[in-house]
N, C-alpha and C positions, 0 to 999 in steps of 0.2 A: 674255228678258223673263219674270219671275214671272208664270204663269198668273192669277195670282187678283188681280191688281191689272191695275188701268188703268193706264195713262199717256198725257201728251199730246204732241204734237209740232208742228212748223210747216211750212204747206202751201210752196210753192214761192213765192207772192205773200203769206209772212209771217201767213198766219191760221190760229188754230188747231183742230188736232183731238184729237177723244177715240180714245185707240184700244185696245182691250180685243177680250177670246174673247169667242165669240156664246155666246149661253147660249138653252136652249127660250124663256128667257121675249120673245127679241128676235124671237121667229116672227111678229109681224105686221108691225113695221115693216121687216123683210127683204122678207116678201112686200109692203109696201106699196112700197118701193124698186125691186126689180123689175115690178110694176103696172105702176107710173110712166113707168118706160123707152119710149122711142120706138122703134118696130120696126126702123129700120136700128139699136140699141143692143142692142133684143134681139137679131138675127138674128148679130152678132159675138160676143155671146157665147154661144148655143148654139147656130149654125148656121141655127138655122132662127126661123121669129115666133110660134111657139105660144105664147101666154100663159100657158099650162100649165107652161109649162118655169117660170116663176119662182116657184111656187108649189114645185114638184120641190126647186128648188134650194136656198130658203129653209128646207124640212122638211132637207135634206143639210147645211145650215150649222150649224141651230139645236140641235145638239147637244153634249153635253159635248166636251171634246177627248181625245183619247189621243195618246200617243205617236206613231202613225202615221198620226193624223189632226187637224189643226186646223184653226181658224177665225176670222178677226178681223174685228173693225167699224171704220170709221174713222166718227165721229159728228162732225157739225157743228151747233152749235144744237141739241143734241139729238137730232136726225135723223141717220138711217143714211145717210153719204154713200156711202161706199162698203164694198165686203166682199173677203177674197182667203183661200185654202185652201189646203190641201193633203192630199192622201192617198197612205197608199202602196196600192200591189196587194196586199200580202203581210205579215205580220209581222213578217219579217226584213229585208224588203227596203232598202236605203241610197238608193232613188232615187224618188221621189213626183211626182207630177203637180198644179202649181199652177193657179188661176184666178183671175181677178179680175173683177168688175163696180163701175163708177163709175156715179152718180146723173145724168142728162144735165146737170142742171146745175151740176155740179161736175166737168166735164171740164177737160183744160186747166189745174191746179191743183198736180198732182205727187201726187193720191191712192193711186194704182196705185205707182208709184215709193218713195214713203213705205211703202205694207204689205209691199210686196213685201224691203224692206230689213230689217222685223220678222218677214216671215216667215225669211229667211236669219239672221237671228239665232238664231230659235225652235229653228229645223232644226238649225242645228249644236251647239246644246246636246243634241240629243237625236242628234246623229254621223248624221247623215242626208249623204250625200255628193253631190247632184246632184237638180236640179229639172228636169222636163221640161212642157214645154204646144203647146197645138194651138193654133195661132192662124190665122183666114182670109189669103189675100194682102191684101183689101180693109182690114182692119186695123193702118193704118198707123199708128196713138195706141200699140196697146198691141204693136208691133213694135218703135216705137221706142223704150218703156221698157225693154223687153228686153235692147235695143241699148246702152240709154246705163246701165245697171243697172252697167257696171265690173264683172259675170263673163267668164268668156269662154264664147262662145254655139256649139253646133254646128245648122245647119239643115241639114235636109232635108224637099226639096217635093214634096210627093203628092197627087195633085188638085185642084188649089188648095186647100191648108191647109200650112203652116210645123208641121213637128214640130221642136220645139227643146227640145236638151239642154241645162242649164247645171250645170257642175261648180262645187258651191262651197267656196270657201275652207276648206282642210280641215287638220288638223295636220300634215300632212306637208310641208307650203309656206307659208312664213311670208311667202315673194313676192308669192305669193298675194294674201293676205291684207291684206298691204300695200296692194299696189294697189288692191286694194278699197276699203279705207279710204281710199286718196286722192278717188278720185270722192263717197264719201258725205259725205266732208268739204267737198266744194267745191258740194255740192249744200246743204250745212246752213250754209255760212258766207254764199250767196246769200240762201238764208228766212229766216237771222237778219238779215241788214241790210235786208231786206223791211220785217220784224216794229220793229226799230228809230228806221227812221225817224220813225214817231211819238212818239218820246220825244227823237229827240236831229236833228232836222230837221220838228220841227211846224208845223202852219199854222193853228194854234189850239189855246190855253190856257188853260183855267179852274185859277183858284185859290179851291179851298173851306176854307173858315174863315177868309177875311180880312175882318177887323174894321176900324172907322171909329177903334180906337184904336191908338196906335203903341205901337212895342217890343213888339209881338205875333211871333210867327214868320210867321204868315197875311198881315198887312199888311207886315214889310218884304219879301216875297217879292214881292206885288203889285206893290209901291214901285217895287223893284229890276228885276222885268220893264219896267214901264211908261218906268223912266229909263236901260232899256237900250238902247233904242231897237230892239225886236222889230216887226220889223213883220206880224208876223200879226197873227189876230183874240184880245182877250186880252178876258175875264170875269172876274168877282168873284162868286162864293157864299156869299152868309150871310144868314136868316131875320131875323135883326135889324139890320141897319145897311141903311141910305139908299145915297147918293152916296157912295162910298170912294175919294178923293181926284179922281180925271178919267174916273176908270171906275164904268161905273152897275154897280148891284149886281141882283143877281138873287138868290130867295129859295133856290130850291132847284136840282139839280143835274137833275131831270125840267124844269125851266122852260126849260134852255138853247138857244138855235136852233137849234142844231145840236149832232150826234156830234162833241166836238171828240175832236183828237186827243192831247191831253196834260190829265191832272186831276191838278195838285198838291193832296194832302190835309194841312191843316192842324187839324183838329179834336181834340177830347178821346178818348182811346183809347177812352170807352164807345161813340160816337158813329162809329169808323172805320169797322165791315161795315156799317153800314147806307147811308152815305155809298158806299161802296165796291158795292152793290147796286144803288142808282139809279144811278153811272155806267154798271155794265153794262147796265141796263134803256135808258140813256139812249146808248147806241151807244158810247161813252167809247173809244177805243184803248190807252192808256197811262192807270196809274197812277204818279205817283211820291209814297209817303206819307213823311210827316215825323215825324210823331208819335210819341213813345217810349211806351212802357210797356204794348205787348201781350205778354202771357203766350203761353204754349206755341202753348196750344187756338186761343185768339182769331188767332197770328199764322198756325194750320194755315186755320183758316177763311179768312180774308183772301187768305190762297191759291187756295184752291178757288174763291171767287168770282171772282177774274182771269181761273184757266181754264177755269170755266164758261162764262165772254164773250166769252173772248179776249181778254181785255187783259194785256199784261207788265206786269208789278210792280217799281219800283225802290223799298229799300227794305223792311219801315220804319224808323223810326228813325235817321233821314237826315240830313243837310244839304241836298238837293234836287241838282239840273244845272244843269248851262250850259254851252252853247259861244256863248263870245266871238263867232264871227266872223258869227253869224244875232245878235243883240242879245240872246238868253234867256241872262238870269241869275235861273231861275227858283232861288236859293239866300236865307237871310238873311244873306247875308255883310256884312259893314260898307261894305268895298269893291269893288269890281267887278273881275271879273278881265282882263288885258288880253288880245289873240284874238293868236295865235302858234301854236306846234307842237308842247305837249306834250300828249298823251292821259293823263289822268289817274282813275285807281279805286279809291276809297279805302274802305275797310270802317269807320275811324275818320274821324266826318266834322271834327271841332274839327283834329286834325293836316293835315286834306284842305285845311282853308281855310287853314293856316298854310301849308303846300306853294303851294297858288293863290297866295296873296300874294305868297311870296319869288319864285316864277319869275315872275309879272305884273310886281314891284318890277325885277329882276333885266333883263327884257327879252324871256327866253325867250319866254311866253307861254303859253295855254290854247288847246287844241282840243277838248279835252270834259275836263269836270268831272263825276264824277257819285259820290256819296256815296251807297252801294249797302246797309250795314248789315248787315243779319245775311243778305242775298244771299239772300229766299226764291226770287228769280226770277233779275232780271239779275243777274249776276255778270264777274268777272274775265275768263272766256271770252267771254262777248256783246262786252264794249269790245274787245277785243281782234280781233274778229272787225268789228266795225265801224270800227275804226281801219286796218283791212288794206286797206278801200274805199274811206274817207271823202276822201283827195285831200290831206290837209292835215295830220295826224300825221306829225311824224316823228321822235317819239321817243314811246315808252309808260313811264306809270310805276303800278308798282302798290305798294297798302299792302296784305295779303293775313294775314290772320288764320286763316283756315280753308279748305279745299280741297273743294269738293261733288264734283270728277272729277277727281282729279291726273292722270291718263292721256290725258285727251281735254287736261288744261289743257296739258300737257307738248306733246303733237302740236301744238294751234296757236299755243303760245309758240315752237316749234323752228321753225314756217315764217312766222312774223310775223316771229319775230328773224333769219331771213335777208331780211330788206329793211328792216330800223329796229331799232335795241335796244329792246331792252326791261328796264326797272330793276327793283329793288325795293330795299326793306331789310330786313335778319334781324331781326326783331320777334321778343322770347319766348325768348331763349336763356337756361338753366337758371341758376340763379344761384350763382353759387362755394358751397362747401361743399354743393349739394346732393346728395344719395344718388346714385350712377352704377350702370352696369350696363344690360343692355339694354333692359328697359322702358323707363327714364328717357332714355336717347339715344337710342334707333330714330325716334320723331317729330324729333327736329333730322336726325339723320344722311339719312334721308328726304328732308324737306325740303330738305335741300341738294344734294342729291343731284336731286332733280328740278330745282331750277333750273339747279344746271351740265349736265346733260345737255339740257334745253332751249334751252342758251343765255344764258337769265337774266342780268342781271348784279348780282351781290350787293353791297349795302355793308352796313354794319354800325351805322350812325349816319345819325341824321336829315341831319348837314350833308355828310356825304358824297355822302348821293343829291343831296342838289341840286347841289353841286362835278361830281359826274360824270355828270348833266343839263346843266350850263351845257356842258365838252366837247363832247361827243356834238351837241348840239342844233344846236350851232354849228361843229365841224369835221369834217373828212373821218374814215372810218374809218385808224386804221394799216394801211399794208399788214407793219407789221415789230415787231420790239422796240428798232429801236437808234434810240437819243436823241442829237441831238444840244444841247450846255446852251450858251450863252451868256449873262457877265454881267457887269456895272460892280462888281460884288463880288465878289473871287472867293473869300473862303470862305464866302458865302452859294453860289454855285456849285457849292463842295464839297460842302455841305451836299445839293442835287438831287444828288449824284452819288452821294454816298449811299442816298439816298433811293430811286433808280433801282435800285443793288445789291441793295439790300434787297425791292423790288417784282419784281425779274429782271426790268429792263431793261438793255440793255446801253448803256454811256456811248460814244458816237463819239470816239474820240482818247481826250483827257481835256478838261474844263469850259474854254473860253475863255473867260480873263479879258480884256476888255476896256478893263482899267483906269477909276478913277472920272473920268477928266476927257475920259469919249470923245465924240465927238461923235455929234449924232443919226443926219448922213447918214451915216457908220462905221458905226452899227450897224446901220442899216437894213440896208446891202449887204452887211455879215456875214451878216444871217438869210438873205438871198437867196441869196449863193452856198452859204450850206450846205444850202440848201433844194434847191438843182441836185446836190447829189454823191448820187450812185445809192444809196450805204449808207446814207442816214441817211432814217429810217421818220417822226420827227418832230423837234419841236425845243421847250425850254422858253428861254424868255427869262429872265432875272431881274434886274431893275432897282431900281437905288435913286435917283429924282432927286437932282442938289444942284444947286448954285449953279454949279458947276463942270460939269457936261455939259449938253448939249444936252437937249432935251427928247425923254427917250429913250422915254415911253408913246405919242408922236406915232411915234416908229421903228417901234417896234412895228404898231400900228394903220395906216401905209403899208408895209409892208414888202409885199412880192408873192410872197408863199409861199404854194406850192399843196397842202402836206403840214399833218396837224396842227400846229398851234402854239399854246401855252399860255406864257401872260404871268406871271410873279411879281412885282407890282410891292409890294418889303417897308413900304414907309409909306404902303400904305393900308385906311383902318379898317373896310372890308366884306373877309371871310372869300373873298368871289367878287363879280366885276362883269364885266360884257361894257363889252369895247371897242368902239365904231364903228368898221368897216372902210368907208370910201365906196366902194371899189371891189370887197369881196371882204367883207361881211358882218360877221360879228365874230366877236367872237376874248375868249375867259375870260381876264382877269388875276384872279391868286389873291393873299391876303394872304400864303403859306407858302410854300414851297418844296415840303416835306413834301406839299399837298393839291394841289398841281400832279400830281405827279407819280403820286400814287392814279390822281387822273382817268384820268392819261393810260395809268398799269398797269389799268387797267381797261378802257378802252377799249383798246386793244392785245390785251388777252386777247378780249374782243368780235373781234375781228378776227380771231384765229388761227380762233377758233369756228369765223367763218363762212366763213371759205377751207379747211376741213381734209375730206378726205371724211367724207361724212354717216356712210358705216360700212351693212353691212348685216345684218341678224340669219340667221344662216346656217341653211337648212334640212339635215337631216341624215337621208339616206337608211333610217343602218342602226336609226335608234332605232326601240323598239317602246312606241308611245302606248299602243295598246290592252293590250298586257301588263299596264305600270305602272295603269293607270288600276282594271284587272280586280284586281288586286292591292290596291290601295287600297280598293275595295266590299269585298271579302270582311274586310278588316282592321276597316273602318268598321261592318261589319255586324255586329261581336260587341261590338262599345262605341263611345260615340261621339268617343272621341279615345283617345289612347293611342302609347306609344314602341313603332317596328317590333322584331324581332327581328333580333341580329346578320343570320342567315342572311334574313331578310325585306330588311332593309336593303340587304345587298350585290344581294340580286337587284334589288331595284327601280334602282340603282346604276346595276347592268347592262343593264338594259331602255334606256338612255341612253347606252349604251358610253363608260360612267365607269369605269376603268379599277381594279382592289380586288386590295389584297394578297388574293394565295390559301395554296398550301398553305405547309405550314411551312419550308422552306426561303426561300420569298419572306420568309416574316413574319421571318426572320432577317435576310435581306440589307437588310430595311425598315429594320429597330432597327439599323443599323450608321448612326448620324446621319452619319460621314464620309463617307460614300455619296451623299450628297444635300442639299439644305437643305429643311427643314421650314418650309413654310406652313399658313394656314389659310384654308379657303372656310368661310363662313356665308352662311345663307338666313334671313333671319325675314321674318314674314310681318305686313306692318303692316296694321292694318284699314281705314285709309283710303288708303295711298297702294297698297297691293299689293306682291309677293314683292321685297325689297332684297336685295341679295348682297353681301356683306363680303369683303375679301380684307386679309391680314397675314399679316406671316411669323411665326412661332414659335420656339422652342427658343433664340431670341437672349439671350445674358447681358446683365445679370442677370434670372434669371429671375423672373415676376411670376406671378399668378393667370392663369388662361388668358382671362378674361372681359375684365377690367382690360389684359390682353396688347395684346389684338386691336384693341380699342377705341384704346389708345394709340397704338399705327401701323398705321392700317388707311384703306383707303380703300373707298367704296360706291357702287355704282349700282343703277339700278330697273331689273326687268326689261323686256320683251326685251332684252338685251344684244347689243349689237351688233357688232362685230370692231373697232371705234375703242374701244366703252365698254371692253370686256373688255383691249386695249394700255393705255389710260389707270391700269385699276385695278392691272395689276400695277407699269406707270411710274411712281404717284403716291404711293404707299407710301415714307416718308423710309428705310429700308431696302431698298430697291430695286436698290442698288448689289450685294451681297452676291450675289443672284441672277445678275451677270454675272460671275461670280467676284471679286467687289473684296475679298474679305477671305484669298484665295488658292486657296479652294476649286474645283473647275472649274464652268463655267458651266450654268444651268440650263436647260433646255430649253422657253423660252420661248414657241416656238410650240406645244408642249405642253400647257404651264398655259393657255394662250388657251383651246384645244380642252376645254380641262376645264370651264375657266370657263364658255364658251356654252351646251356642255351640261347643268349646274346649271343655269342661267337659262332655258334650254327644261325644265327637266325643272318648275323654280317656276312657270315660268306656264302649263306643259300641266297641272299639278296645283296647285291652290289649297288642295284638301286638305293638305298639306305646309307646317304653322305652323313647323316650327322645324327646320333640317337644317344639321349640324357633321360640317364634315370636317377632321380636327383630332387629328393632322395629316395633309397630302396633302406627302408626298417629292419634291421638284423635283431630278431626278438630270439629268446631261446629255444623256439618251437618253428619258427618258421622266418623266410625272408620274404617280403613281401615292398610291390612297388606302390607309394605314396604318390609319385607325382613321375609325366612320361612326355618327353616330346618325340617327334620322329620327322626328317627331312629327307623325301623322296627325289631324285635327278635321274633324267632319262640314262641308260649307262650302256655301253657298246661290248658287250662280255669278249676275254678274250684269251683263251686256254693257257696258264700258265706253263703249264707242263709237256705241252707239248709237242715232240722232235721234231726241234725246225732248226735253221742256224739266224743269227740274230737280221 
């Protein structure tokens, strides 16, 4: 956490807090906080009831911070809820002693839990290795944060008092660290759907700025609540109008009977903060604003007033929400969306209603709509974190323009997408003839790169996500890649079987043709018994009715297949429709052959995803953090960027036991290219997503520019790299072959290049410093990978904890 900014967070019951370093000027209300406290509060936290002690302790907080000592507030309302520190004994010391004091009546809340997770943050930016505190036996609140903190705890009892050491998450254990982050995640995905519930399960909704005239945005929102049949308590806002259709109007947003928990804003953008101030004033829980046309300033403000209140912010510049299956349609859509199972997030909210419609039309259905805009607040992450609870998603689809935490988004897209997919489309991809090279591709390569290592599942066109929605929504995951096709055509047959080659799925047998005059009950018990043989993972139908066979979309729609199955029935003029199964749900027929089988390659690759191990990012005993890092200061301290030196470079290499041609005999046997095949690692450092790691082979005829090389057959992942990411990038490379000897040469030593590759990806994310690192080439011999040639590009960098519980 940057010292010099606040940030806010969410308590454990979803309300927010301010949390910021104490400064002299917080000397009263610290001692006002401890005042306060009731003597069994004081006496756990210093032992004894002297009221003296918090006046002590409030002059010990209210100081600047240093290095080895900090301090931080958690505010609620304004008010010091709670406070927690740390200092060390010594100036070199790696081990500091924490404290915490909570406000009596903010117990019970998760304040102590929340600072204590910014102070392990704080600490390890400044390489502090372990916290220790005295806590009484009687202190069972703040033993068991301790407990549930996800470090590992050492205790020892001495006079009744718990001396506990906790070792934190340090660079030398990336397990560690892990684990860590799994508890603080499942701690932050409980206070986001706390925090959420009032926008996407309210019990009361005011809509400000609907008007008594229509084709307003304010008035069909109202409309559209009122005839959606919501049964909370719903208000109408506006100074000038009467009676607004069956709902009385109220003048102002201070008048309302109550703190609702949802305020759609519909008014003129001069008019938003001030609107947005009385609902804070007026207890308001949720914002979601609609109104476009705030500038910069005006949409930071609008911020600040949410988390001044506590209210989430959807939005602005919105389309508004709805989940179908409570009646709020608080959106101005024409028509109303139908309640079903897809989770929906749209950042473009006119495509978001075109998406609603086709899946509502379609059958799929909505399980939250929510039209998020330029994401000051809720975001991508929030739905996704409340769809992982909600009971009733079972597919997520996002439209995703911009990334506020690719890191955090990646973590809980990767553990949402093992229990439901999750979609999207590539919006934004560069337009033919544009300029190449790696400024211009790193944001796609990125990009894509985060969603296949998430899980994600990419399409590339608007009609495809919905094609590969209708799938998913409605059938089983593959457990395989092999198809089986069935059809009354059989060179439409052909045709999937192509299709299937081309997607790498494999064809069962070859396409059974069925002939055009088969009967319905024939076909039915073909899909059955192919649905029984062990090898076949799914199956496509492809039907043409005539006059001549049975009524083969009925075969279909009865057939008793317990595996994927996707229908092509060719003369019908929707692109995608669900078939009624009465006994087993429904089932996609597509107009194509061709968009069948995407579906189904896509859902199949979904499938491998989530059956393959996770992979773990390997800790590495011999590497020296502290070296490189000491290395890096002294470099950064004479300019603030700049190319290392050969010999600079190779040592920092080393510190990672990256393995560097040495004396000149080596550098001879390097240049003997038959020796080995030549690839290439790259590292750049994108400023939104973090260190990406490139990998392509090189030296391949005919030879090209080395930039234009790379990029042509290369594949990338984001770091940590994992021992799956790191197999995948050098498998994925359409050159790939070459490496196991396919062009004759002997085979490369695979587990090798693995070990190289992780430790680039630890050396990129132990140092953020490190904008741009080419190794180029690195010699894949049979025996070993070693680096031929190294640059390294050092810039001063401002770290800044991805992971951790704030709100944006």
């Amino acid at each position: 956490m940057n010292p010099a900014k606040r940030v806010y967070a969410l308590l454990a019951d979803g309300t927010t807090v301010e949390i910021r370093p104490a400064t002299p000027d917080d000397f009263d209300a610290v001692k006002a906080m401890h005042e306060a406290m009731s003597p069994d509060n004081i006496y756990m936290r210093f032992f004894n009831i002297s009221r003296a002690a918090g006046e002590l302790e409030a002059r010990r907080i209210c100081r600047h911070p240093t290095p080895g000592r900090v301090a931080l507030l958690a505010l609620s309302g304004g008010e010091v809820a709670g406070c927690a520190s740390y200092a060390a004994p010594g100036p070199q010391s790696g081990t500091v002693e924490v404290a915490f004091a909570v406000a009596d009546h903010m117990h019970h809340r998760g304040i102590a839990t929340l600072l204590l997770e910014h102070l392990v943050s704080w600490a390890r930016g400044q390489q502090i290795t372990a916290f220790t505190a005295q806590t009484l036996i009687e202190n069972r609140a703040m033993l068991n944060v301790f407990a549930d903190a996800g470090l590992p705890v050492d205790r020892r009892y001495v006079d009744g008092v718990y001396e506990l050491t906790f070792p934190l998450p340090g660079d030398d254990s990336w397990t560690a660290l892990d684990d860590y982050l799994t508890v603080v995640a499942e701690r932050e995905r409980s206070a986001e759907a706390a925090s959420l519930r009032h926008v996407f399960a309210p019990e009361s909704v005011a809509v400000v700025g609907a008007s008594r005239r229509k084709g307003t945005a304010g008035r069909a929102i109202l409309d559209n609540i009122a005839a959606g049949g919501y049964a909370g308590r719903l208000y109408a806002v506006n100074p000038h109008a009467g009676q607004i259709g069956r709902v009385h109007r109220l003048a102002s947003v201070l008048d309302l009977p109550e703190p609702v928990d949802l305020a759609v804003i519909a008014v003129p953008a001069g008019a938003v903060l001030e609107v947005a101030e009385q609902c804070g004033k007026r207890g308001v829980r949720s914002l979601v604003v609609i109104t476009s046309g705030l500038d910069a300033d005006a949409c930071a403000a609008l911020l600040a007033v949410c988390r001044r209140h506590g209210m989430r912010l959807v939005g602005p510049d919105g389309f508004g929400v709805a989940v179908p299956g409570i009646g709020l349609n608080a959106t101005f859509a024409a028509s109303p969306p139908r309640p079903g199972v897809a989770g929906l997030v749209m950042q473009s909210g006119g495509l978001g209603f075109a998406l609603v419609d086709r899946l509502s039309r379609l059958g799929v259905g909505i399980s939250v709509f929510a039209s998020v805009g330029p994401k000051l607040d809720v975001s991508s992450n929030d739905l996704l974190l409340w769809w992982e609870h909600d009971g009733v998603t079972k597919v997520a689809v996002l439209y995703i323009e911009s990334f506020g935490n690719p890191r955090k988004f990646a973590r809980t897209a990767r553990r949402v997408g093992a229990a439901m997919p999750v979609l999207t489309v590539l919006a934004g991809r560069p337009a033919a003839g544009q300029p190449g090279g790696i400024d211009s591709t790193l944001p796609r390569l990125s990009r894509e790169a985060l969603f296949e290592q998430a899980g994600v599942i990419t399409t590339r066109a608007f009609g495809e996500l919905i094609e590969a929605t209708a799938l998913l929504a409605t059938q089983p995951v593959p457990a395989g890649r092999t198809v089986a096709i069935v059809s009354n055509v059989g060179s439409a047959g052909r045709l999937a079987a192509d299709a299937c080659t081309d997607r790498g799925l494999t064809v069962y047998r070859s396409p059974i043709d069925m002939t055009a005059t088969v009967c319905g009950e024939d076909f039915r018990q073909c899909l059955e018994s192919l649905a029984a043989e062990d090898e076949v993972d799914a199956i496509i139908a492809v039907v043409l009715p005539t006059g001549a066979t049975g009524d083969l979309v009925q075969a279909v729609q009865d057939a008793d297949v317990g595996i994927p199955l996707a229908a092509v029935v060719l003369n019908q003029p929707e692109s995608v429709r669900l078939l009624p199964r009465p006994a087993h749900g429904q089932v996609p027929a597509y107009g194509y052959p061709e968009a069948a089988v995407a579906a189904l390659a896509r859902a199949a690759a979904y499938g491998a995803w989530r059956a393959e191990p996770r992979g773990r990012v390997h800790d590495f005993p011999d590497i020296k953090t502290a070296n490189a890092r000491a290395l890096a200061r002294e470099f950064l301290s004479q300019a603030p960027q700049g190319w290392l030196a050969p010999d600079q470079t190779a040592d920092l290499l080393r510190c990672y036991g990256i393995p560097v041609a040495g004396g000149e005999g080596d550098r001879t046997e390097i240049a003997a290219r038959a020796d080995g095949i030549e690839v290439i690692v790259r590292v750049a450092a994108d400023p939104t997503f973090g260190p990406l790691v490139m990998f392509g082979l090189g030296g391949v005829e005919p030879r090209t520019p080395r930039t234009s090389e790379v990029f042509a057959d290369s594949s990338a992942r984001l770091t940590p790299l994992t021992d799956t990411d790191a197999d995948k990038l050098i498998r994925s490379v359409r050159s790939a072959p070459l490496l196991s000897g396919g062009d004759g040469r002997p085979a490369a030593d695979l587990g090798a290049l693995r070990d190289l590759l992780l430790r680039v990806s630890r050396l990129a994310d132990d140092l953020p410093e490190v904008v741009s690192l080419d190794l180029d080439p690195v010699i894949a011999r049979p025996d070993r990978a070693v680096v031929a040639n190294a640059r390294i590009k050092l810039a001063t960098f401002q770290p800044r904890d991805p992971f951790l519980r704030r709100l944006r």
